[in-house]
MIDOSE-1310 file (N, C-alpha, C; in nm, 2 decimals, decimal comma, always signed):
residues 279
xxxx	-3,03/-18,71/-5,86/-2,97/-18,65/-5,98/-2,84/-18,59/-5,94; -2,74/-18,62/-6,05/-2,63/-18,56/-5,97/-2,62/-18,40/-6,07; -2,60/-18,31/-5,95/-2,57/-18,17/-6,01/-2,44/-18,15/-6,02; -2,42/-18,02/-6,07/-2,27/-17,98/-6,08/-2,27/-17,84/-6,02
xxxx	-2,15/-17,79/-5,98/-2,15/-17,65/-5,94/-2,06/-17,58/-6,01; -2,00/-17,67/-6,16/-1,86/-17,59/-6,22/-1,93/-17,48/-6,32; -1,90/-17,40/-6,32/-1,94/-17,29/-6,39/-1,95/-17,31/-6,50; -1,80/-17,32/-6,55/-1,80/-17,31/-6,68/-1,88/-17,42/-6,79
xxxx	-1,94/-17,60/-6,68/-1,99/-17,66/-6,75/-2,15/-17,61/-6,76; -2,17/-17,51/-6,63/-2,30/-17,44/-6,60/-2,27/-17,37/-6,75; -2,26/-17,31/-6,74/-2,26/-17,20/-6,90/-2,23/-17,31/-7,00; -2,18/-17,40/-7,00/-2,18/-17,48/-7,15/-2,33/-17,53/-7,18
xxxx	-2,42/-17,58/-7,04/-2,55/-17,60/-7,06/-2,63/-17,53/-7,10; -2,59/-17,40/-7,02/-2,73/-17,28/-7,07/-2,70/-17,26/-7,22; -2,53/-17,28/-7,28/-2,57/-17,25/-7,41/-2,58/-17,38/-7,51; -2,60/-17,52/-7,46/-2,71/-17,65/-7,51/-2,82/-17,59/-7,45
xxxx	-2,90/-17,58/-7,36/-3,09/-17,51/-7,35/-3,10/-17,40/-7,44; -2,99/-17,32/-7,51/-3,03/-17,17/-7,60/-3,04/-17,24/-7,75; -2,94/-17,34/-7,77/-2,91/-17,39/-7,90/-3,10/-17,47/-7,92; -3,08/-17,57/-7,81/-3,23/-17,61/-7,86/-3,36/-17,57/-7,84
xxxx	-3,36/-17,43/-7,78/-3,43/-17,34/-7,85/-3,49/-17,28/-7,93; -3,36/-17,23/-8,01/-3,35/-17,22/-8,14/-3,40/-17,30/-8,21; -3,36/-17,43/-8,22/-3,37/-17,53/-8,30/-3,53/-17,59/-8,31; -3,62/-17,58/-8,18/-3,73/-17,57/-8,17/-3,83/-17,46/-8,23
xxxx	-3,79/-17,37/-8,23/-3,83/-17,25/-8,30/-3,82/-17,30/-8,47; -3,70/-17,34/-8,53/-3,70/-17,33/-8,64/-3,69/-17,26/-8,75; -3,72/-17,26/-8,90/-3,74/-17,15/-8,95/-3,90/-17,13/-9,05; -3,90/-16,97/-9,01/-4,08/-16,98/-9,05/-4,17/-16,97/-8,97
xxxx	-4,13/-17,00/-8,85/-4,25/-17,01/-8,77/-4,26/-16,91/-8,68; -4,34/-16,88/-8,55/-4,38/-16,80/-8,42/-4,28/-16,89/-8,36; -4,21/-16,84/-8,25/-4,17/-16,91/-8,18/-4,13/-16,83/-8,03; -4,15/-16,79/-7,91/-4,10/-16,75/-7,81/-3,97/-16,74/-7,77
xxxx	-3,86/-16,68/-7,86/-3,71/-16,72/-7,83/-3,66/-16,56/-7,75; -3,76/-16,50/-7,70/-3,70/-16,38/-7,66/-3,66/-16,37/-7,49; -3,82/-16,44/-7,44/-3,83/-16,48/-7,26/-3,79/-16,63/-7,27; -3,74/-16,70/-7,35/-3,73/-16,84/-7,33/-3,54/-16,81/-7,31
xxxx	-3,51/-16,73/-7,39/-3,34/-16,72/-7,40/-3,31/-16,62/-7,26; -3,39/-16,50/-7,22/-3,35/-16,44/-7,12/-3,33/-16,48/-7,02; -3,46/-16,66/-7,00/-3,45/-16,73/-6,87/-3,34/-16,81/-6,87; -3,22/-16,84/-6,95/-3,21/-16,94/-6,97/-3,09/-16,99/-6,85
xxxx	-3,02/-16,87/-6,83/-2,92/-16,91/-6,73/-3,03/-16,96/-6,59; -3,06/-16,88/-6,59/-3,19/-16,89/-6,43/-3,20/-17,06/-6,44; -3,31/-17,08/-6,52/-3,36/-17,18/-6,50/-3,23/-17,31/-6,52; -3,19/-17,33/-6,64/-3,03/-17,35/-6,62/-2,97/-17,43/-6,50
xxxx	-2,94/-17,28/-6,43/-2,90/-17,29/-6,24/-2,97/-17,39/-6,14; -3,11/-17,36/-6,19/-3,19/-17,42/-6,10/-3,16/-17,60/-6,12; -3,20/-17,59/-6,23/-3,23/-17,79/-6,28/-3,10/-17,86/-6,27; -2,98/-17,80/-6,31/-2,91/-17,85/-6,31/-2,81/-17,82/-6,14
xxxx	-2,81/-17,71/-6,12/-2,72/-17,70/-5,94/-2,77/-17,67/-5,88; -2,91/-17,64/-5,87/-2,96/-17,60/-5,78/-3,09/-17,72/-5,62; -3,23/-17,76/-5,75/-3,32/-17,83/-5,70/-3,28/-17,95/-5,70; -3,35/-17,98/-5,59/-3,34/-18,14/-5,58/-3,46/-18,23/-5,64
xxxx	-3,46/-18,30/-5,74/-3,52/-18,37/-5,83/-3,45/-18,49/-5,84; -3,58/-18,58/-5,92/-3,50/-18,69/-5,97/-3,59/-18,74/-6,10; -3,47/-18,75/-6,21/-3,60/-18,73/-6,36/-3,63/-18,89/-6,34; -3,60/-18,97/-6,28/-3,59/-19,13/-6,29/-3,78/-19,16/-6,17
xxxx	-3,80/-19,04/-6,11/-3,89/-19,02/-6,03/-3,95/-18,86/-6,01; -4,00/-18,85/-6,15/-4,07/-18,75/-6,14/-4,18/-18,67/-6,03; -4,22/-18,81/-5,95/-4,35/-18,75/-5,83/-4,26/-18,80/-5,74; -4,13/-18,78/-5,70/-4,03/-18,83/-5,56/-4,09/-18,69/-5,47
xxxx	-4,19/-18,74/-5,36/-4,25/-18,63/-5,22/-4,20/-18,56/-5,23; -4,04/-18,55/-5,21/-3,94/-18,45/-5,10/-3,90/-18,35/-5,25; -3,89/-18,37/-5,38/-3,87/-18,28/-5,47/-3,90/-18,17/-5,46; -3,81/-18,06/-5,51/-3,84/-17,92/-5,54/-3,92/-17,92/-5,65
xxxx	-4,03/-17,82/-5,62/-4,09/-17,78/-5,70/-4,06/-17,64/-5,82; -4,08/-17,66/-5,95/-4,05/-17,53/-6,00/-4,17/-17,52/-6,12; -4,19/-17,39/-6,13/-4,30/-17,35/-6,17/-4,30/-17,25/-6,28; -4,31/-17,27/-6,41/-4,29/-17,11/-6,54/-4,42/-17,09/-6,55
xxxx	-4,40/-16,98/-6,45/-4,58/-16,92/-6,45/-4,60/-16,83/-6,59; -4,45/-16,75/-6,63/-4,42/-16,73/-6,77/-4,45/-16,86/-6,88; -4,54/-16,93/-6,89/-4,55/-17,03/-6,98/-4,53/-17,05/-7,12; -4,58/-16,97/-7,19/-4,53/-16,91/-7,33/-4,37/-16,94/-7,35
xxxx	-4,32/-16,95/-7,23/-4,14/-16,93/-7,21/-4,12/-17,08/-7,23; -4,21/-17,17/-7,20/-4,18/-17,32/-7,19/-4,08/-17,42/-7,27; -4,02/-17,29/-7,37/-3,89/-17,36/-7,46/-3,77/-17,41/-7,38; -3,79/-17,33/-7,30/-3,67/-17,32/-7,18/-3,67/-17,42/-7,09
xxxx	-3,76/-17,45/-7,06/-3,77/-17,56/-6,94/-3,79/-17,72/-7,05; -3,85/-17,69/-7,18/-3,84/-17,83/-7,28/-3,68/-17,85/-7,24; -3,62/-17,79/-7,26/-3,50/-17,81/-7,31/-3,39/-17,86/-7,15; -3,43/-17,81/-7,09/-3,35/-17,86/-7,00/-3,44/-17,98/-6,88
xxxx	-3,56/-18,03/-6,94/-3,58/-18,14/-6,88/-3,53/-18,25/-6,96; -3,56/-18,22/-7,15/-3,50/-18,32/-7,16/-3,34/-18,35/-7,16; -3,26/-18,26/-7,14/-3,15/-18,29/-7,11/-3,14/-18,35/-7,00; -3,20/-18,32/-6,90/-3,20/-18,46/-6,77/-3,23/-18,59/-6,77
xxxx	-3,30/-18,60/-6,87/-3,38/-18,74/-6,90/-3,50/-18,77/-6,88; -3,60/-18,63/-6,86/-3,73/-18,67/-6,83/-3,82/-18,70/-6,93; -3,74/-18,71/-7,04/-3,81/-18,75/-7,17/-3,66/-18,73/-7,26; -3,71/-18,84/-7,40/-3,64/-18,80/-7,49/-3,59/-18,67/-7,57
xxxx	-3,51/-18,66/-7,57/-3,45/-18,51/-7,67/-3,55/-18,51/-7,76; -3,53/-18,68/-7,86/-3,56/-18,65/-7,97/-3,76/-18,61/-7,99; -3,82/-18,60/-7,86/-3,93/-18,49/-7,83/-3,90/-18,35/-7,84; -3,79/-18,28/-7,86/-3,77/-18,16/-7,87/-3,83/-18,12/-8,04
xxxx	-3,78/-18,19/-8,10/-3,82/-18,17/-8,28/-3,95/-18,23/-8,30; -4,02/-18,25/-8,22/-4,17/-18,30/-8,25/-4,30/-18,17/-8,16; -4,23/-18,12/-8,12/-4,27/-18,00/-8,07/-4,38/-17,89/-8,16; -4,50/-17,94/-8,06/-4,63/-17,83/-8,14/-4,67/-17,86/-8,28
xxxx	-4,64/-18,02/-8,28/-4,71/-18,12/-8,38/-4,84/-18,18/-8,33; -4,91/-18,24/-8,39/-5,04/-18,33/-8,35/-5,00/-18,47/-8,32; -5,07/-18,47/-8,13/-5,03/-18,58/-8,08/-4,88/-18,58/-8,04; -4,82/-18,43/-8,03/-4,63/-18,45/-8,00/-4,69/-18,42/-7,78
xxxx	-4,57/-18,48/-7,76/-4,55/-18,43/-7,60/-4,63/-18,30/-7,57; -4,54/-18,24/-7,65/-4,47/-18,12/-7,61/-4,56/-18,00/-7,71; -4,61/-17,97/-7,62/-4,69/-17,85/-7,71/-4,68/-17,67/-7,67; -4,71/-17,60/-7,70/-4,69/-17,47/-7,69/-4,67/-17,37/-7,56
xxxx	-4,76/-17,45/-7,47/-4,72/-17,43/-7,34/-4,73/-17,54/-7,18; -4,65/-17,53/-7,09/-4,65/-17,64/-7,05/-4,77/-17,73/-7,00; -4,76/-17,88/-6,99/-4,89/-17,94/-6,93/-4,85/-18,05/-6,89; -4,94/-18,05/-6,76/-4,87/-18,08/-6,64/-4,91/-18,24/-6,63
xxxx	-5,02/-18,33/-6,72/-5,07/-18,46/-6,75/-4,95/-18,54/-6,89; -4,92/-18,40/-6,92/-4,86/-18,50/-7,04/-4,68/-18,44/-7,07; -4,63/-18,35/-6,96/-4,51/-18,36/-7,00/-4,42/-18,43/-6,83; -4,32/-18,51/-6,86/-4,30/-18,55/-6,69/-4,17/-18,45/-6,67
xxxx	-4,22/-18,42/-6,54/-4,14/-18,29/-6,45/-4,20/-18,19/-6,47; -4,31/-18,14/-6,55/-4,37/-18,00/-6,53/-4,48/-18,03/-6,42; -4,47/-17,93/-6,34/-4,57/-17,96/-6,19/-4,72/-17,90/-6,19; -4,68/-17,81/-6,33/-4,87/-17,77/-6,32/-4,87/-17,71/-6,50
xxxx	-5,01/-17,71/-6,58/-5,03/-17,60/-6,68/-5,01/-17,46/-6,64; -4,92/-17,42/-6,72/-4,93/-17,25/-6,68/-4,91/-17,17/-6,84; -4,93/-17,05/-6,82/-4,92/-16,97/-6,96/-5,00/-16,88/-6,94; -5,17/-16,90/-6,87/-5,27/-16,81/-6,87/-5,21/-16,70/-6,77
xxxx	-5,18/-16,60/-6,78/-5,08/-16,53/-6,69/-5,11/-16,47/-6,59; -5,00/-16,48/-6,49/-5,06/-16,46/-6,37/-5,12/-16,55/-6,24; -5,14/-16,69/-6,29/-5,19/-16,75/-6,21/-5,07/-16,89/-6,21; -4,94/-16,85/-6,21/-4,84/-17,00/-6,16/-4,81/-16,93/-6,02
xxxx	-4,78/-16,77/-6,00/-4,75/-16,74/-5,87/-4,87/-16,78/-5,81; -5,02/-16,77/-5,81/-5,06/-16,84/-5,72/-5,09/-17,02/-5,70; -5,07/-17,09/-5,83/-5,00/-17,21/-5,78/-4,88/-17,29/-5,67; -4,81/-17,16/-5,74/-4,68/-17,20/-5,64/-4,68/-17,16/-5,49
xxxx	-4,76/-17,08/-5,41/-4,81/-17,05/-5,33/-4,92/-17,17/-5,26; -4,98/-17,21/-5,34/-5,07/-17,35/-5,26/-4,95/-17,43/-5,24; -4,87/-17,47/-5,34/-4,77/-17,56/-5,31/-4,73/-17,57/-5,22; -4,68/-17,42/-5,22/-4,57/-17,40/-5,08/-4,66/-17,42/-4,93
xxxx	-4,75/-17,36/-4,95/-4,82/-17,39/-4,84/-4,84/-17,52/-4,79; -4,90/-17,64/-4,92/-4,95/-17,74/-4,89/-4,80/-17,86/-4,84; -4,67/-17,78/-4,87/-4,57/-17,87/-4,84/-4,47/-17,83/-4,71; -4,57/-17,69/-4,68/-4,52/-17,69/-4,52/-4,59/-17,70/-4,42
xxxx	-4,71/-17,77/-4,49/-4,83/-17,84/-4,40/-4,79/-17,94/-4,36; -4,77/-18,04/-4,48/-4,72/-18,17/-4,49/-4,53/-18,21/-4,39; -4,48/-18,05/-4,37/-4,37/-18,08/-4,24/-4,25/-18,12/-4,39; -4,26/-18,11/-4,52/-4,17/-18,08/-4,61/-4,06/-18,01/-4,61
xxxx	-3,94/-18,07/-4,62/-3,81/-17,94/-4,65/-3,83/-17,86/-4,81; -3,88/-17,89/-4,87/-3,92/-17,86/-5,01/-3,92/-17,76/-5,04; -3,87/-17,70/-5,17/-3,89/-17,55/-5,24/-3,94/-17,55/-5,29; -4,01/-17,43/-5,35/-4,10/-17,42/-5,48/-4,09/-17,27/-5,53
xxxx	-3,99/-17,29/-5,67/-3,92/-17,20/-5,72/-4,03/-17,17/-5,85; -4,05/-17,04/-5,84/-4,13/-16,97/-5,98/-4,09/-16,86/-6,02; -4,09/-16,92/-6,19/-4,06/-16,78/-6,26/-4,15/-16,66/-6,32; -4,17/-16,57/-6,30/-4,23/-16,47/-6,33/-4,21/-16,40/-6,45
xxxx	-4,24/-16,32/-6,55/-4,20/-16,25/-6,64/-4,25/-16,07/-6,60; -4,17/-15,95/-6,62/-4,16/-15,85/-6,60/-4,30/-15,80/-6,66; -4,37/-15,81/-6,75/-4,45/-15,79/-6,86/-4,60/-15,91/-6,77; -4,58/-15,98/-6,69/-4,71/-16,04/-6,62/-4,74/-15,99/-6,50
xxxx	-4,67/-15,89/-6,46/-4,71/-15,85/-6,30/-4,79/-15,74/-6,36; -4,85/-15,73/-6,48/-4,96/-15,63/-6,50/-5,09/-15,70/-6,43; -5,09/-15,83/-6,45/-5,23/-15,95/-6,39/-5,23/-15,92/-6,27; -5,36/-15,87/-6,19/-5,36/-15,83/-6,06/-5,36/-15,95/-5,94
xxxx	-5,37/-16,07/-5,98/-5,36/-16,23/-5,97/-5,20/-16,21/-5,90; -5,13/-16,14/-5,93/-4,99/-16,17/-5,91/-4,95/-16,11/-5,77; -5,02/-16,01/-5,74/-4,99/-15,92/-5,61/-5,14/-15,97/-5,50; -5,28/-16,04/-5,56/-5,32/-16,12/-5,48/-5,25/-16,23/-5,40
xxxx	-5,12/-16,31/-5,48/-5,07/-16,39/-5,45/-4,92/-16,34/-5,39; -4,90/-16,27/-5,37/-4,78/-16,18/-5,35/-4,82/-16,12/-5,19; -4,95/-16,09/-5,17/-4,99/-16,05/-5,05/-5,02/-16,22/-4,96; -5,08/-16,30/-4,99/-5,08/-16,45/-4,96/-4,97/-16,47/-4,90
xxxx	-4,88/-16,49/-5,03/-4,75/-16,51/-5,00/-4,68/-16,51/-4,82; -4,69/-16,34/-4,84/-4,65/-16,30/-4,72/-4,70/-16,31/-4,54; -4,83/-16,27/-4,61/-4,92/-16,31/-4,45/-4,89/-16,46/-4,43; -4,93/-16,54/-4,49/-4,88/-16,70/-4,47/-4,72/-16,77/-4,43
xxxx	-4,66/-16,63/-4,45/-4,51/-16,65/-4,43/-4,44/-16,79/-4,46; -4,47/-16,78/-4,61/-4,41/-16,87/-4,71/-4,32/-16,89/-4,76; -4,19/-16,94/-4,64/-4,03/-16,86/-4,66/-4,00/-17,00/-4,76; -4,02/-17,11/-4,76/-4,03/-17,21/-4,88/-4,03/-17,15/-5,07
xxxx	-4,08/-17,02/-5,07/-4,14/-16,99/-5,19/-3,98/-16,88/-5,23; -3,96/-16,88/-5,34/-3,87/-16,82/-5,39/-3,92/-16,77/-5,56; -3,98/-16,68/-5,57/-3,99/-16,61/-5,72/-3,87/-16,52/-5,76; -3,93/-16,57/-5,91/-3,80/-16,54/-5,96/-3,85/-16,43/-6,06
xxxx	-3,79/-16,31/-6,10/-3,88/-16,24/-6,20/-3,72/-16,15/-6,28; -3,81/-16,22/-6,40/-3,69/-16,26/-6,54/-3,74/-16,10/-6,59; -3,66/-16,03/-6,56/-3,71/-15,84/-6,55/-3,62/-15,83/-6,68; -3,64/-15,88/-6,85/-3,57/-15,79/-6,93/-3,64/-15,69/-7,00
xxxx	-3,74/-15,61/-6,95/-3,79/-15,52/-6,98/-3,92/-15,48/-7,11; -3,87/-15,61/-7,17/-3,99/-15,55/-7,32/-4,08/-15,71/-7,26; -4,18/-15,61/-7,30/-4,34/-15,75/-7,37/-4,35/-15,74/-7,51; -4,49/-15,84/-7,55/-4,46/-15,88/-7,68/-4,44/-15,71/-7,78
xxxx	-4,52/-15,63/-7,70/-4,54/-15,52/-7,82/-4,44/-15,37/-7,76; -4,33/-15,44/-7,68/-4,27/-15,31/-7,64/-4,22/-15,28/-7,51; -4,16/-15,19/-7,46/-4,09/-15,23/-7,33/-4,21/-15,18/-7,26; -4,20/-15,24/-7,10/-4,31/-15,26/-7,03/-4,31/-15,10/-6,97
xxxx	-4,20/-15,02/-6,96/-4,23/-14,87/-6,91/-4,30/-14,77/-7,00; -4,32/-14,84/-7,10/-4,40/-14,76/-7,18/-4,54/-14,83/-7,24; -4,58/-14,95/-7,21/-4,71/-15,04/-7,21/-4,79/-15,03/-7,11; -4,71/-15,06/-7,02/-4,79/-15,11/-6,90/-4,73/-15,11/-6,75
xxxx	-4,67/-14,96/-6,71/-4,55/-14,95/-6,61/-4,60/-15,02/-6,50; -4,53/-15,15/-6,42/-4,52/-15,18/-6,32/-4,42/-15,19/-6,21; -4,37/-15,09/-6,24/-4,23/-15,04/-6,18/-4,24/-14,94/-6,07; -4,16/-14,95/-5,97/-4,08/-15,05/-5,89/-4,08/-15,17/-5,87
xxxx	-4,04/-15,26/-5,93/-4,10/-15,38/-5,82/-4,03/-15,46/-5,74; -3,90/-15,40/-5,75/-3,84/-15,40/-5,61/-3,91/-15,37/-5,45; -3,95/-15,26/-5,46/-4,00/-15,18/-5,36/-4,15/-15,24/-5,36; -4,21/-15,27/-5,45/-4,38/-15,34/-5,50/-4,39/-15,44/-5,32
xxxx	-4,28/-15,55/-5,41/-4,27/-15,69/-5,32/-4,22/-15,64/-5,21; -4,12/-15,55/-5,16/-4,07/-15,53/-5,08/-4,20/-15,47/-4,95; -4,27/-15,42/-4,98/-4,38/-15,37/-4,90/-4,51/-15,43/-4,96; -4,56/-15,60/-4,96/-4,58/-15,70/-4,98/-4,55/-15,76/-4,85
xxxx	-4,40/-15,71/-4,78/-4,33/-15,79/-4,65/-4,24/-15,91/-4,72; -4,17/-15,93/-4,91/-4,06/-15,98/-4,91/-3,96/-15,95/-4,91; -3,87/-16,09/-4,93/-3,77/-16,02/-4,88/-3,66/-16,05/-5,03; -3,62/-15,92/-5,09/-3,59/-15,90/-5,20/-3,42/-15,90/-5,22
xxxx	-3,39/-15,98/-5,36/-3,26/-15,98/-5,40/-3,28/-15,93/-5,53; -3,15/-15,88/-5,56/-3,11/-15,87/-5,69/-3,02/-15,91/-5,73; -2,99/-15,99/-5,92/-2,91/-16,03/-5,96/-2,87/-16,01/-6,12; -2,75/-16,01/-6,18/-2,74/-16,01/-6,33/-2,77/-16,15/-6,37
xxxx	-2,87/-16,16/-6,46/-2,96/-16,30/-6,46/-2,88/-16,37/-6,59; -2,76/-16,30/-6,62/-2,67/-16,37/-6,66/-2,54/-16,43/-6,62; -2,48/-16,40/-6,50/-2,37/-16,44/-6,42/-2,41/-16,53/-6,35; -2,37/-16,68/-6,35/-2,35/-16,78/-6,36/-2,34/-16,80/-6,20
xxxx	-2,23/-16,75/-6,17/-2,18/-16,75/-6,05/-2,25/-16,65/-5,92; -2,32/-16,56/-5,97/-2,40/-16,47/-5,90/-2,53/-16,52/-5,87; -2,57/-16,57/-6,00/-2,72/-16,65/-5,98/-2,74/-16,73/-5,86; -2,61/-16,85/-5,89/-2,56/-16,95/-5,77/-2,57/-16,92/-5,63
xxxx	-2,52/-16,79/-5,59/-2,50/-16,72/-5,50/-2,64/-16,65/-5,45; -2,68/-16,62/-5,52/-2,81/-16,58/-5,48/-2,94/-16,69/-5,46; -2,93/-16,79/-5,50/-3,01/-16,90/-5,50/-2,97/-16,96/-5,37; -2,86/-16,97/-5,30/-2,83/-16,96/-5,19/-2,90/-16,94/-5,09
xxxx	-2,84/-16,78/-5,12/-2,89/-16,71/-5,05/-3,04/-16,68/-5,01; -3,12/-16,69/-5,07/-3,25/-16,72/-5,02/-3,27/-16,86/-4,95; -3,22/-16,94/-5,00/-3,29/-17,05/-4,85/-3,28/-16,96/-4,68; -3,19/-16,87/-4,66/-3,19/-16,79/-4,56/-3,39/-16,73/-4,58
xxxx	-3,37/-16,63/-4,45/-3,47/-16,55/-4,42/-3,60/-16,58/-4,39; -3,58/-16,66/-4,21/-3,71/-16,75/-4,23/-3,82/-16,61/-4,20; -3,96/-16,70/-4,23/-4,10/-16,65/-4,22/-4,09/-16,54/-4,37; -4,02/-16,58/-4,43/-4,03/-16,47/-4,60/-4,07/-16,54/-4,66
xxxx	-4,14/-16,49/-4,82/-4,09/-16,54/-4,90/-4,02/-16,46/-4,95; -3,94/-16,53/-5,10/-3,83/-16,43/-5,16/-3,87/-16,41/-5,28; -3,81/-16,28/-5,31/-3,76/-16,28/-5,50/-3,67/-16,24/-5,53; -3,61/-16,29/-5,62/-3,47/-16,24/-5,70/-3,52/-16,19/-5,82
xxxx	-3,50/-16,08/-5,83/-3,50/-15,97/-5,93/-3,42/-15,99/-6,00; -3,40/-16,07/-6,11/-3,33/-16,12/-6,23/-3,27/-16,01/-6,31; -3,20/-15,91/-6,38/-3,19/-15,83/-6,46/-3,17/-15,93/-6,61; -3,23/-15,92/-6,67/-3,17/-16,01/-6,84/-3,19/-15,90/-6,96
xxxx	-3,16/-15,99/-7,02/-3,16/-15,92/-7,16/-3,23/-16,02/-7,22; -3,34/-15,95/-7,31/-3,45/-16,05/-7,44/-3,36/-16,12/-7,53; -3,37/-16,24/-7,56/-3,32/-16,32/-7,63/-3,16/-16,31/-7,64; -3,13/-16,33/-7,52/-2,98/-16,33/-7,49/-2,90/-16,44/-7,57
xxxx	-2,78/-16,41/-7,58/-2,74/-16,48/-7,72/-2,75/-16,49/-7,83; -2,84/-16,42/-7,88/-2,84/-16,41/-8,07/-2,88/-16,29/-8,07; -2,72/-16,21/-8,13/-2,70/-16,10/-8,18/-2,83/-15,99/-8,23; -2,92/-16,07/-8,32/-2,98/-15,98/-8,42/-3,12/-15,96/-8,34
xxxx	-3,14/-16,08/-8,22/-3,27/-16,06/-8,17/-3,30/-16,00/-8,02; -3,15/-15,96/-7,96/-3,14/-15,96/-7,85/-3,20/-15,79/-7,81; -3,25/-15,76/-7,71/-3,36/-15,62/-7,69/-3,43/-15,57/-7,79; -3,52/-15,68/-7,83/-3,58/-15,66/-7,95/-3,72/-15,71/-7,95
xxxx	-3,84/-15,63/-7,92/-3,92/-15,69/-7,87/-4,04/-15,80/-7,98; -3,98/-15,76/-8,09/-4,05/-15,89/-8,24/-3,95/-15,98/-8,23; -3,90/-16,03/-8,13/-3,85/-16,17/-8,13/-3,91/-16,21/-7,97; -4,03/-16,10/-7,93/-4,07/-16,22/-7,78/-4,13/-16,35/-7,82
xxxx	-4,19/-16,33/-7,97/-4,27/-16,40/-7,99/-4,23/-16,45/-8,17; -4,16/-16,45/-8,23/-4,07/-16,41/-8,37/-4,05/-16,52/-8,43; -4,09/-16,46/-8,54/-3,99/-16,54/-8,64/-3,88/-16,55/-8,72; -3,76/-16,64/-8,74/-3,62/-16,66/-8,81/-3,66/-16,69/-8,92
xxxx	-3,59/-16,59/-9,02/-3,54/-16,66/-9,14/-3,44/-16,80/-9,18; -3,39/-16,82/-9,28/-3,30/-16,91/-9,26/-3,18/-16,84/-9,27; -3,13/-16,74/-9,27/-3,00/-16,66/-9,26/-3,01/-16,64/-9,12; -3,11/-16,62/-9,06/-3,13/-16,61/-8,89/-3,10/-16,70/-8,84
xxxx	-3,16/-16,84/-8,89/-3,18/-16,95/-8,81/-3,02/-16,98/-8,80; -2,98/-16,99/-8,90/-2,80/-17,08/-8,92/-2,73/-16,94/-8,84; -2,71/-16,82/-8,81/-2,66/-16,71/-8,78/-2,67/-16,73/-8,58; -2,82/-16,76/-8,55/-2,80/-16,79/-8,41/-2,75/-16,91/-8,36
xxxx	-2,74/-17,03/-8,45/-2,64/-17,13/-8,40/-2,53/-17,13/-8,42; -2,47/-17,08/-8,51/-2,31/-16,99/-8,50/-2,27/-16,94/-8,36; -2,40/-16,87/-8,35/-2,35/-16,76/-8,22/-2,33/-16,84/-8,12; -2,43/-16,96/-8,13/-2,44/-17,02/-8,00/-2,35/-17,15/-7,95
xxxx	-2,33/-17,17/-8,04/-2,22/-17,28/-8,12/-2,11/-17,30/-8,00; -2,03/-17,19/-7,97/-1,91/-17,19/-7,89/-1,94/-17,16/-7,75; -2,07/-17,15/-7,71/-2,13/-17,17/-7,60/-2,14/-17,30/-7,55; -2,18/-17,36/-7,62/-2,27/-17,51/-7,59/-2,17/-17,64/-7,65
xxx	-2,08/-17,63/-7,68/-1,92/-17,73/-7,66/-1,83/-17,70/-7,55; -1,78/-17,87/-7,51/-1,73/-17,88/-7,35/-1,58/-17,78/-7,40; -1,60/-17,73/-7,27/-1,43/-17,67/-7,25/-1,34/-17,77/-7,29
């Protein structure tokens, strides 16, 4: 697959994955546009400059693995596989129909490039932990990148697998945790505090970054940066914002899970509009 490292086309894509988002969501309906838009640069980075894949060979051995243990978020990763080719676009608008691809959260028999079912929360970080293991058994150069949501590290599954992680010294594993603060019913320091979790993972034994999980160029840089630090694994502490890119929904925790009017619906592709056309 060929990637790119230009920024500014990197940000033209994240704002094509935000647009069909949106567009997937629709108007009227539930839709996840809150953690699907905060991930969007992240994941973004990854598919397009970062992993090694090939949509032409979905099960190619030596591929990086990546994993939305945040599954509910699975708008995000629709959208930028099929922009690779791992399926048609025109599966984006058939989305969470009867008998469509593509349904509510990922699955791993019937969408190509998703590597496992996840959503039930909590349990992709320990997926991606067998993975990692099972592909530095196998003498693999392979990554296996997982996203986390700030609002799932309440599942005690996740610091089970967080302690694994480390004793097995699974420096292959890079989590990513898309930290913009609210769950569906509110910000997580006042639901459900799991804070520090810098300091959490850090005495875990990882080995921890932090990043603005919107700078393009920082992200890059820190995605880097972790293939460093053998016998770790890593996390990049994402900072984002809820539904980044549309003004009216953005730190707003009734759009983790929301629904757009049609003055909403036409108002976030405005916004997004001059994002997602080439320089």
């Amino acid at each position: 697959m060929k990637q790119t490292r230009d920024l500014e086309e990197l940000k033209r894509l994240a704002g094509v994955v935000r647009t069909h988002i949106v567009k997937m969501v629709g108007v009227g309906q539930k839709g996840h546009i809150g953690g699907s838009c905060s991930a969007a640069d992240l994941v973004t980075a990854l598919y397009f400059a970062k992993m090694r894949i090939d949509p032409l060979n979905p099960q190619w051995p030596d591929r990086d693995r990546f994993l939305l243990s945040k599954g509910h978020s699975g708008l995000v990763q629709y959208a930028c596989l099929a922009e690779l080719g791992f399926f048609p676009k025109t599966e984006l608008a058939r989305i969470k129909t009867l008998g469509a691809v593509l349904q509510g959260h990922p699955e791993v028999h019937r969408v190509p490039g998703v590597e496992a079912t996840t959503g039930s929360l909590g349990q992709g970080i320990s997926i991606a932990c067998g993975m990692a293991a099972g592909l530095k058994l196998d003498g693999r150069s392979s990554r296996v990148y997982c996203i986390l949501g700030d609002g799932e590290l309440g599942e005690g599954q996740v610091w089970e697998a967080a302690h694994a992680a480390s004793f097995y010294k699974l420096d292959n594993l890079v989590a990513i945790l898309d930290s913009n603060g609210l769950m569906t019913n509110g910000p997580i320091t006042q639901r459900y505090n799991t804070t520090p979790h810098d300091e959490k993972f850090r005495a875990f034994g990882w080995h921890v970054m932090e990043v603005n999980g919107h700078d393009m160029a920082a992200i890059l840089e820190v995605l880097d940066a972790a293939d460093g630090f053998p016998g770790k694994p890593k996390l990049i502490l994402a900072r984002t914002v809820k539904s980044k890119g549309i003004s009216f929904a953005e730190n707003r925790p009734e759009f983790h899970n929301g629904i757009m009017n049609a003055d909403q619906f036409a108002q976030a592709l405005r916004e997004l509009e001059h994002q997602a056309v080439p320089a």
